[in-house]
N, C-alpha and C positions, 0 to 999 in steps of 0.2 A: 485048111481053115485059117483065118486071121484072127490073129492072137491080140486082142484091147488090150494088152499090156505093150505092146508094140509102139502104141502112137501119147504123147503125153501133149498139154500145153505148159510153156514153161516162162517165167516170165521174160520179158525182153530185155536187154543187157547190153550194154554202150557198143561189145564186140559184134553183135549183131546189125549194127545202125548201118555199115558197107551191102549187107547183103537186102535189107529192107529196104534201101533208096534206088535200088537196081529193080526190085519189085514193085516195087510204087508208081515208077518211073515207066515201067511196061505198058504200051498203049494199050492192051487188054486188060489190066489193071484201073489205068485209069478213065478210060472208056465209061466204067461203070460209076465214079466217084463225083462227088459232089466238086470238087477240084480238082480237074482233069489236065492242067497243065503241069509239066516239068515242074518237079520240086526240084531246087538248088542244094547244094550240102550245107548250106549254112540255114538254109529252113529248116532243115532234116534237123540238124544238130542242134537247134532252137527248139523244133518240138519235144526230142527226147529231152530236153532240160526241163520245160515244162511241164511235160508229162512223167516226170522223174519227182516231183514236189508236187504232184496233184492225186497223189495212189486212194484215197479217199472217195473220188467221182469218176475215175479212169481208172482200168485195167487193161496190159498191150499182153500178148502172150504172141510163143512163137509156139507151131503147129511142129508136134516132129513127126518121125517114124524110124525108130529104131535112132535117135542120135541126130537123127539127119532133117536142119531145117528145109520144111516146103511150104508155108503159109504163113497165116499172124491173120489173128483175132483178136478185136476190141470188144468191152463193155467199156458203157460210158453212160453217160448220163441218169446216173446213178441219182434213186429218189428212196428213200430208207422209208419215210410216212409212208407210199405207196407200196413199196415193194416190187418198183419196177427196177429196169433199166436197159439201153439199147445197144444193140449188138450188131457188127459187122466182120465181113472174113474176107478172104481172098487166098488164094492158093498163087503162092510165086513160082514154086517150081512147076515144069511140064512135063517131065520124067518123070511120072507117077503111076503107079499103077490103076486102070479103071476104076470106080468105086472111091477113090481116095477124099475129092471133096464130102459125101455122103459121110464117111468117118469123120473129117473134119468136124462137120457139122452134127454130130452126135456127138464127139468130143465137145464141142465147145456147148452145146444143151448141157450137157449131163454136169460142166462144171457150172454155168450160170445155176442152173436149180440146185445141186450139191453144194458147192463148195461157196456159192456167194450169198444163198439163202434168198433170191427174190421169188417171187411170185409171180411176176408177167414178164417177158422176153419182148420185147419189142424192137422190131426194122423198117427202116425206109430201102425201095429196091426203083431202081428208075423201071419204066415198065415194059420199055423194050428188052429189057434184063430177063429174059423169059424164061431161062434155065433156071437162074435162081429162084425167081418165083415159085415158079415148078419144082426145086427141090425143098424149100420151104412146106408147101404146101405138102408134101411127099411126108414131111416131119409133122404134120398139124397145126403150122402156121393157119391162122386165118387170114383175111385181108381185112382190116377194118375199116378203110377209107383210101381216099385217093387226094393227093393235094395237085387240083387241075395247073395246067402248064405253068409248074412249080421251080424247075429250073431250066436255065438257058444251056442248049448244048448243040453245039454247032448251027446255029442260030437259028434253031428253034428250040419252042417250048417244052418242056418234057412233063409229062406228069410222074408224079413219085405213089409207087403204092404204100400204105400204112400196112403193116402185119403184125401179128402177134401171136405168142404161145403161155396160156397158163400152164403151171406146174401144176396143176389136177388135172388138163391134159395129157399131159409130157406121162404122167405116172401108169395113164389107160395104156398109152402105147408105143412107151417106150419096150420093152419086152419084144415086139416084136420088130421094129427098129434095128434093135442091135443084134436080131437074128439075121435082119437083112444085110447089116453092113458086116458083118464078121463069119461070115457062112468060108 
């Protein structure tokens, strides 16, 4: 059985910025991103500054397992009136065991609804991104729209899907979630 005490998110920390720009950097990685080019180390190191003075509308976390970084999950765009905010993940390492993004992504639910207190979870996924779609939706993601050939990539257009998760969904089914990812 796997033990939820195993995997934490924890926040991101300047000694982690070498192993994050190596992740980022991964054409599997950025494949999926809105900004699909080489980031430089002095971007890198710009955005941790920024986002080191902005903890109010942004949270960076790293994904562990047992100690050991393999991911990093945002929330951002943080709306307090509404009770939203949007979320993205990615898994750096490849040495993981099967099922690993699925934790992740139970991990990072369980702390957007617990620990940050919103009400709707919201992502954009480009749509050839089929897995994630798929594991979203696996979690009770809906899709709520589509923003037609929304961004350019490799020069064409790409549509982004719109998703989302209330926390009076997340409470129906999480239960058996974390029976799926912790068996």
């Amino acid at each position: 059985m796997i033990n939820p005490l195993d995997f934490a998110l924890r926040p991101v920390t300047e000694l982690d910025l070498p192993n994050l720009l190596e992740w980022r950097n991964l054409e599997r990685v950025r494949t999926n991103m809105y900004t699909d080019r080489i980031i430089s180390i002095k971007e890198h190191q710009h955005w941790f500054e920024k986002q080191s003075g902005n903890s109010a509308n942004e949270k960076y976390f790293i994904f562990e397992s047992n100690n050991r970084p393999l991911g990093f999950v945002s929330f951002t765009r943080f709306n307090p009136d509404s009770g939203t905010c949007y979320w993205a993940f990615y898994l750096g390492e490849t040495n993981v065991p099967r099922g690993t993004g699925a934790i992740m992504e139970f991990i990072a639910i369980e702390h957007a609804f617990r620990e940050l207190a919103i009400r709707k979870l919201c992502c954009e996924v480009f749509v050839f991104n089929t897995s994630v779609i798929k594991l979203h939706r696996k979690f009770g993601f809906i899709e709520e729209g589509r923003f037609a050939e929304h961004m350019l990539k490799n020069d064409k257009y790409e549509d982004i899907v719109s998703m989302a998760l209330f926390t009076r969904e997340w409470v129906n089914i999480r239960a058996t979630l974390k029976r799926l990812c912790f068996r």
